[in-house]
Every structure is written in structure tokens, then in C-alpha cells.
Gaussian input, Z-matrix of N, CA and C with variables (Angstrom, degrees):
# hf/3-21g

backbone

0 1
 N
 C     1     B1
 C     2     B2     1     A1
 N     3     B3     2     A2     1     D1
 C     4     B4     3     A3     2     D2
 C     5     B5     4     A4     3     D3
 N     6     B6     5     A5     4     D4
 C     7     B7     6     A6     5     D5
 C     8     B8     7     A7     6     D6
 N     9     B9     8     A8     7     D7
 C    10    B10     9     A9     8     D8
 C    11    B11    10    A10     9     D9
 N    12    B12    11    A11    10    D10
 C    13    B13    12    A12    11    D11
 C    14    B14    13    A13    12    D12
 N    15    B15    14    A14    13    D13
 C    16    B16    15    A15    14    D14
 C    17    B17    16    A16    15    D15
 N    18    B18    17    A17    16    D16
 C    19    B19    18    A18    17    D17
 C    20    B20    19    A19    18    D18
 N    21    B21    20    A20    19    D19
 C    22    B22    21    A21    20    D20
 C    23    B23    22    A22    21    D21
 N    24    B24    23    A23    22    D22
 C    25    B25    24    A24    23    D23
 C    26    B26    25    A25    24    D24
 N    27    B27    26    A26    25    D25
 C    28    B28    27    A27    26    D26
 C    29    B29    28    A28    27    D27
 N    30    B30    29    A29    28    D28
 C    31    B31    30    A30    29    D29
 C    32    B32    31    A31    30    D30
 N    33    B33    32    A32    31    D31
 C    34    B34    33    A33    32    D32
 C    35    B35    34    A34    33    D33
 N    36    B36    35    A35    34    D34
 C    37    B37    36    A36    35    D35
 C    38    B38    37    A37    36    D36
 N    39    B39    38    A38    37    D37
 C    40    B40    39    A39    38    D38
 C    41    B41    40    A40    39    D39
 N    42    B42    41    A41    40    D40
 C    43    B43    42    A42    41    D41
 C    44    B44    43    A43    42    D42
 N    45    B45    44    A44    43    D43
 C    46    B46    45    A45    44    D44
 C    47    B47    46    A46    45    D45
 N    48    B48    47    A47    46    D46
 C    49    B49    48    A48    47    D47
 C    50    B50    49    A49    48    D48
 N    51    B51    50    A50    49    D49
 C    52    B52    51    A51    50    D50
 C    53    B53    52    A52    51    D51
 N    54    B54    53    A53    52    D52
 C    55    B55    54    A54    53    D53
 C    56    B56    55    A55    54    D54
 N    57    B57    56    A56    55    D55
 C    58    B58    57    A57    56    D56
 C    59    B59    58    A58    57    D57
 N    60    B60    59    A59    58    D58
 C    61    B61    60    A60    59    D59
 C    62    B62    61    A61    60    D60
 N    63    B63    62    A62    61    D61
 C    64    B64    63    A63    62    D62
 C    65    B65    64    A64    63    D63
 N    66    B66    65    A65    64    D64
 C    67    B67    66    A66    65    D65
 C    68    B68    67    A67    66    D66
 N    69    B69    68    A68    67    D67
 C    70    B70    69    A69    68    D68
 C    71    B71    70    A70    69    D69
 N    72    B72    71    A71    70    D70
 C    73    B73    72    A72    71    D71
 C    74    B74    73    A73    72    D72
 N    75    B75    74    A74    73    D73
 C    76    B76    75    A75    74    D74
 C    77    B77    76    A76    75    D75
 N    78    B78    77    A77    76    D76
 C    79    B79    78    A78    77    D77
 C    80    B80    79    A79    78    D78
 N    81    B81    80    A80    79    D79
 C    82    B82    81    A81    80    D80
 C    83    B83    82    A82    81    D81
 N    84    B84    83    A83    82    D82
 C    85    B85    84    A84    83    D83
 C    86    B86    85    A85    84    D84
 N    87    B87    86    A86    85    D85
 C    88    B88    87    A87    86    D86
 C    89    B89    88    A88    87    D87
 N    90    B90    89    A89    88    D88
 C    91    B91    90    A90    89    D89
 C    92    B92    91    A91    90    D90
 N    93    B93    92    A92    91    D91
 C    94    B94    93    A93    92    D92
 C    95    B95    94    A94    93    D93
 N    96    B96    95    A95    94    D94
 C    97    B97    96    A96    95    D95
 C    98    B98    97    A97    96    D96
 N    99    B99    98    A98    97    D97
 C   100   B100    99    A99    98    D98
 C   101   B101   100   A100    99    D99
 N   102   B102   101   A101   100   D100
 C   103   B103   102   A102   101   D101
 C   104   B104   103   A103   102   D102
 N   105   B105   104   A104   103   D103
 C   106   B106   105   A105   104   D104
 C   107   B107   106   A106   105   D105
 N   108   B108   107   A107   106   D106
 C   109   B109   108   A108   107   D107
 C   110   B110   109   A109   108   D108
 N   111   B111   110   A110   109   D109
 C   112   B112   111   A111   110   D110
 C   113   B113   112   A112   111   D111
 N   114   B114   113   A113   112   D112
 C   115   B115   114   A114   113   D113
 C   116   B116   115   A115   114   D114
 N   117   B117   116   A116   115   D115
 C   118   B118   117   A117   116   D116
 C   119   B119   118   A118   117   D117
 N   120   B120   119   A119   118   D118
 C   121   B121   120   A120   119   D119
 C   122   B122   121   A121   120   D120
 N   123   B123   122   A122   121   D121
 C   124   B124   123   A123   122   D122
 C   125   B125   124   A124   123   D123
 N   126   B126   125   A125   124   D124
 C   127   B127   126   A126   125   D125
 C   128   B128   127   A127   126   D126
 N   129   B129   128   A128   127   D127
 C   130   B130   129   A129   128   D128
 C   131   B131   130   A130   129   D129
 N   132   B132   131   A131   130   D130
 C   133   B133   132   A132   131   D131
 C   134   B134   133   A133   132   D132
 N   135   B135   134   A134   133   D133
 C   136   B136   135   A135   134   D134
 C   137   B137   136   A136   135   D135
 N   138   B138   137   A137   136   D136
 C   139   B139   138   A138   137   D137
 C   140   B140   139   A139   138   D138
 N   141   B141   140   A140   139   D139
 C   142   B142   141   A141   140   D140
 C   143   B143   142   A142   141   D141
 N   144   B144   143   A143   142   D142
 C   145   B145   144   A144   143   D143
 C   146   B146   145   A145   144   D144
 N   147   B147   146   A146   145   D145
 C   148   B148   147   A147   146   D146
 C   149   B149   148   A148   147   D147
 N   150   B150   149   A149   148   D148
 C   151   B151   150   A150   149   D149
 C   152   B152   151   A151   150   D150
 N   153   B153   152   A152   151   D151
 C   154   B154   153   A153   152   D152
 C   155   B155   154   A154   153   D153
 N   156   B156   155   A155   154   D154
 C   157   B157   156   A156   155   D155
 C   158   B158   157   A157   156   D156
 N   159   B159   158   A158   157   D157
 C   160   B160   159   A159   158   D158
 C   161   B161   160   A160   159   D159
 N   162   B162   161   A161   160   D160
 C   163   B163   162   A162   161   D161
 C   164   B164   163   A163   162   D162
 N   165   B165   164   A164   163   D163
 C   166   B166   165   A165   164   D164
 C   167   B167   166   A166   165   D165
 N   168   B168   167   A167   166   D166
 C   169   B169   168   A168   167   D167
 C   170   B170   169   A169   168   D168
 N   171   B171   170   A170   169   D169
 C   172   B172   171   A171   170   D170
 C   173   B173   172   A172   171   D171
 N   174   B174   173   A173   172   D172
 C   175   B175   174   A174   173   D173
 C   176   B176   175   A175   174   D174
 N   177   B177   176   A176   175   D175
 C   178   B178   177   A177   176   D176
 C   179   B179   178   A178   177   D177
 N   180   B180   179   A179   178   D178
 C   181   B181   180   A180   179   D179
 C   182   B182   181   A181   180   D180
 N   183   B183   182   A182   181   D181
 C   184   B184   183   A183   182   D182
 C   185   B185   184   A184   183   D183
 N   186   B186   185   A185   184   D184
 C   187   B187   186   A186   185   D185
 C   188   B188   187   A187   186   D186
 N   189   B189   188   A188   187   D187
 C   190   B190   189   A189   188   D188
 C   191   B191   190   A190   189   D189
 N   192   B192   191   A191   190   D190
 C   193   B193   192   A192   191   D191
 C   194   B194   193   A193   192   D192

   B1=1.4409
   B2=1.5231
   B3=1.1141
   B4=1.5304
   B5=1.5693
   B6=1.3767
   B7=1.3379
   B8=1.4222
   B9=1.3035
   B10=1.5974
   B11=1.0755
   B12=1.4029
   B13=1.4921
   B14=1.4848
   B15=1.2186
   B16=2.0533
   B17=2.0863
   B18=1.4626
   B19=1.5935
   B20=1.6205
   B21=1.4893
   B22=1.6300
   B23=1.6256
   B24=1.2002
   B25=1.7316
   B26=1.9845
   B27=1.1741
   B28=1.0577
   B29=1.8385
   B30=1.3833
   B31=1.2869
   B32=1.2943
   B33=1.4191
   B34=1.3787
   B35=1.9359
   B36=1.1452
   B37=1.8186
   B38=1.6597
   B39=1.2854
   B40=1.7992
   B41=1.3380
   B42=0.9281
   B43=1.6344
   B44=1.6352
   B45=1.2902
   B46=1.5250
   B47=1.5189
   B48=1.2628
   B49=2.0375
   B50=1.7059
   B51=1.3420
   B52=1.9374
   B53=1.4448
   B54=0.8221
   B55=1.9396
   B56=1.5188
   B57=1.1901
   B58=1.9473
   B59=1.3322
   B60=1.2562
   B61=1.6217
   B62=1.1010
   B63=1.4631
   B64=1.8852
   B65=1.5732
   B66=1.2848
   B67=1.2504
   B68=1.9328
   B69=1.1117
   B70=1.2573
   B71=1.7117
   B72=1.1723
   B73=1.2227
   B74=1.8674
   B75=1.2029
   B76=1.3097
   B77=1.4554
   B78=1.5105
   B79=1.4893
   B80=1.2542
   B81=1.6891
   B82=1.6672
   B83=1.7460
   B84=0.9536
   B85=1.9134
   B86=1.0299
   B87=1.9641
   B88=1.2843
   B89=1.5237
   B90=1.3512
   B91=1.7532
   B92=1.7876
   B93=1.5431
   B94=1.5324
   B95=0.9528
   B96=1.1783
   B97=1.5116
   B98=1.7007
   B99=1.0121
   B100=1.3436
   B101=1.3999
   B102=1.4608
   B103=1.6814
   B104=1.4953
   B105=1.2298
   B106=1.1837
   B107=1.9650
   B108=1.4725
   B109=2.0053
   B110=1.5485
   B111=1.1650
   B112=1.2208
   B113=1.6168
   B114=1.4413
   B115=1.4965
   B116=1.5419
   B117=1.5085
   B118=1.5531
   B119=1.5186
   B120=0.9482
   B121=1.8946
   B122=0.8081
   B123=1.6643
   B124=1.2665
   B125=1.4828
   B126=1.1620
   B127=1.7230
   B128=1.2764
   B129=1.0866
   B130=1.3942
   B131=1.7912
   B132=1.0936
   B133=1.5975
   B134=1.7235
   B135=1.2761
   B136=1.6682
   B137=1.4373
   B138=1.0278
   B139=1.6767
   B140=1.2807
   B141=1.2679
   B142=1.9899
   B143=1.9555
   B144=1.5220
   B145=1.5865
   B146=1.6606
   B147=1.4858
   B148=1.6580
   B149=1.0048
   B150=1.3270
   B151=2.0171
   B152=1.6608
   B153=1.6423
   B154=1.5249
   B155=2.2337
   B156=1.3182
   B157=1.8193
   B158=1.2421
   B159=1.2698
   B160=1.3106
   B161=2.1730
   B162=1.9681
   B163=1.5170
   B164=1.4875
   B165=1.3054
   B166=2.0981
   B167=1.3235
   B168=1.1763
   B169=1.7761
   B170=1.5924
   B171=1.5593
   B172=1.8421
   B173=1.2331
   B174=1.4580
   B175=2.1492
   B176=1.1249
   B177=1.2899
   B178=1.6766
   B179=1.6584
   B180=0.6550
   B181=1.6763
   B182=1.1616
   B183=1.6664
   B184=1.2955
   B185=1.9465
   B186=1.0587
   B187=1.4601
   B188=1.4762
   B189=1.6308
   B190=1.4290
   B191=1.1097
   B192=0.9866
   B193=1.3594
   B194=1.6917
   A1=109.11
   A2=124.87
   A3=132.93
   A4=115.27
   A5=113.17
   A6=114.96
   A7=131.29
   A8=128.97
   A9=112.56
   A10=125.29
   A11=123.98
   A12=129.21
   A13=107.86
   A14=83.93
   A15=111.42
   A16=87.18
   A17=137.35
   A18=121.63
   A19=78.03
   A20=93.91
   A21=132.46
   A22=83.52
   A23=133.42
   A24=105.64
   A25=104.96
   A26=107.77
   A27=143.07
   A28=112.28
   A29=137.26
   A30=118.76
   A31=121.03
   A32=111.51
   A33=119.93
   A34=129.32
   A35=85.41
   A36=93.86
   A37=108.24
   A38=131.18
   A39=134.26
   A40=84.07
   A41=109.42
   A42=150.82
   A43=116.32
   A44=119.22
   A45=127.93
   A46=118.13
   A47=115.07
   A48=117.73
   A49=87.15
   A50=131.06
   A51=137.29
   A52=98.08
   A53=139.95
   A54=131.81
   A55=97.71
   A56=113.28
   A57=125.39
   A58=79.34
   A59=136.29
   A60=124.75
   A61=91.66
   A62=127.01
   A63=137.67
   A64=96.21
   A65=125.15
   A66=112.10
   A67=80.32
   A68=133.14
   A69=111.71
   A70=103.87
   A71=122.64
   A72=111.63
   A73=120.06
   A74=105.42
   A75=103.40
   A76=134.24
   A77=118.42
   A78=134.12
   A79=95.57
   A80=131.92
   A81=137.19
   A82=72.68
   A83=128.31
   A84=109.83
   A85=92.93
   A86=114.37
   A87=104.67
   A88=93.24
   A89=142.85
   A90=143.41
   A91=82.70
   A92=117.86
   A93=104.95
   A94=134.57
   A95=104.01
   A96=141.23
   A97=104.55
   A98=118.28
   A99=128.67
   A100=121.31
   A101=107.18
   A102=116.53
   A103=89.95
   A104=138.90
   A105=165.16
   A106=96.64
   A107=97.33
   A108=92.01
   A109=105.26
   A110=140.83
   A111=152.05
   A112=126.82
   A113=108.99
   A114=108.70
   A115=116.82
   A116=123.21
   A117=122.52
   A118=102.74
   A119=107.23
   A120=110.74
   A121=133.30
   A122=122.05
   A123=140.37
   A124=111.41
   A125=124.07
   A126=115.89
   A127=122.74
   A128=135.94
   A129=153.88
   A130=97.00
   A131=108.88
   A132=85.57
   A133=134.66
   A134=130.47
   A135=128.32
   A136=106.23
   A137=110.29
   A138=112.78
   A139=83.83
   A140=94.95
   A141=151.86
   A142=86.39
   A143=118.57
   A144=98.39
   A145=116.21
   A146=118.99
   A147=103.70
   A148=125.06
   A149=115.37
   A150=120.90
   A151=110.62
   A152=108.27
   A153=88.21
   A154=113.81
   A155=75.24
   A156=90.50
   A157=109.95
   A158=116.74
   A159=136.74
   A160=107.21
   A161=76.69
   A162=79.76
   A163=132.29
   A164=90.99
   A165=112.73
   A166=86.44
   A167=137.25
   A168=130.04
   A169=105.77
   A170=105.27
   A171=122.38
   A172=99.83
   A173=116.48
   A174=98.58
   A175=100.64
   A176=103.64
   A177=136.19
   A178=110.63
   A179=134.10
   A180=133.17
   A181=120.38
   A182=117.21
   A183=114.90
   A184=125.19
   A185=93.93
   A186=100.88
   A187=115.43
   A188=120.99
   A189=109.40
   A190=117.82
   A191=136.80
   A192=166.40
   A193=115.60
   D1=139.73
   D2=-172.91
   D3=-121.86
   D4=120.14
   D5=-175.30
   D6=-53.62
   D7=142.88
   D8=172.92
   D9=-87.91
   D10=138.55
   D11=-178.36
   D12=-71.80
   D13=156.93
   D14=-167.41
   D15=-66.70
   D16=-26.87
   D17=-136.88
   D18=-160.42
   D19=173.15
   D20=-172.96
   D21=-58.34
   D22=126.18
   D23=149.93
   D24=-137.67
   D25=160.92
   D26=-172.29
   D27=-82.82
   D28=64.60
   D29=170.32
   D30=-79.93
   D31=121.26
   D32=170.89
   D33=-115.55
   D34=82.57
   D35=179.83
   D36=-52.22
   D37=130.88
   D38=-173.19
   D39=-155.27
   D40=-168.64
   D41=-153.72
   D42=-167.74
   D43=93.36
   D44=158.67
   D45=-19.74
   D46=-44.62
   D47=-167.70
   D48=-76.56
   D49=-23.98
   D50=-153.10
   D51=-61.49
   D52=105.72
   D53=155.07
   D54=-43.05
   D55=-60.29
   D56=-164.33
   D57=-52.11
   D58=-68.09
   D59=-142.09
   D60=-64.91
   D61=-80.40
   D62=-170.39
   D63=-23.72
   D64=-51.49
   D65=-140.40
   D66=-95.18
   D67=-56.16
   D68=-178.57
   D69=-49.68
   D70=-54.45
   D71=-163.51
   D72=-40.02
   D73=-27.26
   D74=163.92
   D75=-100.45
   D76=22.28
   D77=140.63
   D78=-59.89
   D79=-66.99
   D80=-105.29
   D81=-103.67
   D82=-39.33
   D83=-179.00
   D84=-54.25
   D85=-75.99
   D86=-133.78
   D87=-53.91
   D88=-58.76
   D89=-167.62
   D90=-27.00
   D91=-81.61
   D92=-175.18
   D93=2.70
   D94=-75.24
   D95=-161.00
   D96=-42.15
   D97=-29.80
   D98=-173.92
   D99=-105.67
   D100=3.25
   D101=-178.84
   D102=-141.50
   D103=70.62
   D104=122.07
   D105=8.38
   D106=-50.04
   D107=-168.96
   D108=-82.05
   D109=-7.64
   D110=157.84
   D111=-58.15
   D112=85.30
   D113=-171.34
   D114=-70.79
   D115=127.19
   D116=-173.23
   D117=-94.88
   D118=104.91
   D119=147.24
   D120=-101.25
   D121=109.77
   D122=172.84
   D123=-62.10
   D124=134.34
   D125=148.37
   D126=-138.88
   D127=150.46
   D128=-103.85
   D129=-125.64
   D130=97.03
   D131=174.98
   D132=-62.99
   D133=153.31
   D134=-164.44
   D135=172.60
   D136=154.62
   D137=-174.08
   D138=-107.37
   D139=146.29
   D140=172.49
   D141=73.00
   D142=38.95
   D143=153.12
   D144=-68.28
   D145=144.32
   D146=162.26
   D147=-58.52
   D148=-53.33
   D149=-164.32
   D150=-64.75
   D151=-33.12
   D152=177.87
   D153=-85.15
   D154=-4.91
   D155=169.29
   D156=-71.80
   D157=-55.77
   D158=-167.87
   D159=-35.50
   D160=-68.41
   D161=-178.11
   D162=-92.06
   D163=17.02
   D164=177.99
   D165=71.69
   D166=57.47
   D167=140.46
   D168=-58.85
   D169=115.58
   D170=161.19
   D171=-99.59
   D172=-59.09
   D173=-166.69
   D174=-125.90
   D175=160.80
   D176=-155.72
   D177=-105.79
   D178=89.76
   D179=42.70
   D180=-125.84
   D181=121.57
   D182=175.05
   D183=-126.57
   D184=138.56
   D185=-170.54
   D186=-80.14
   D187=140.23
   D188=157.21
   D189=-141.30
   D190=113.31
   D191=-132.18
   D192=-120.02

């Protein structure tokens, strides 16, 4: 079971080695950047993480909003 956040937030599962991710990842700030109440969580892709287990993450990069 996974706790609920206090605010609007932003999960974004990527991968560091991803060009697509890096390079989206710096659309999805700057968009941020301007909704200040919107918490971003990054997570890291890796086998046996929970959270991308959690929500059946298969491909990289995916947003949940």
C-alpha cells in the first residue's frame, strides 16, 4: 500500500542512460517551473524497485500525473 501525498504531484519513472528521458526531462521542469504547487518525483529506473513495481511500470519514461 502506498501513502498519499499532502499536493498535486507529478511521478515520473526515466532512466539516466535515456536521451528521450534527459531530453524530455527538461521540457517537464521548465512546464514545472511555473506550477510551483505541483510536487515532481523522479524515480530512477532498476530492477526489483517497489514504486515502479508498484504501478506496473514496463517502459521508460512514463508519467503519472
Amino acid at each position: 500500500m502506498m501513502a498519499a501525498l499532502p499536493a498535486v504531484a507529478l511521478l515520473e519513472f526515466s532512466a539516466d542512460g535515456c536521451g528521450f528521458c534527459l531530453a524530455s526531462g527538461l521540457i517537464i521542469a521548465k512546464a514545472l517551473a511555473t506550477h510551483p504547487a505541483v510536487k515532481h518525483l523522479k524515480v530512477e529506473h532498476g530492477s526489483g524497485r517497489a514504486l515502479p513495481q508498484s504501478f506496473k511500470i514496463k517502459l521508460w519514461q512514463t508519467l503519472i500525473f
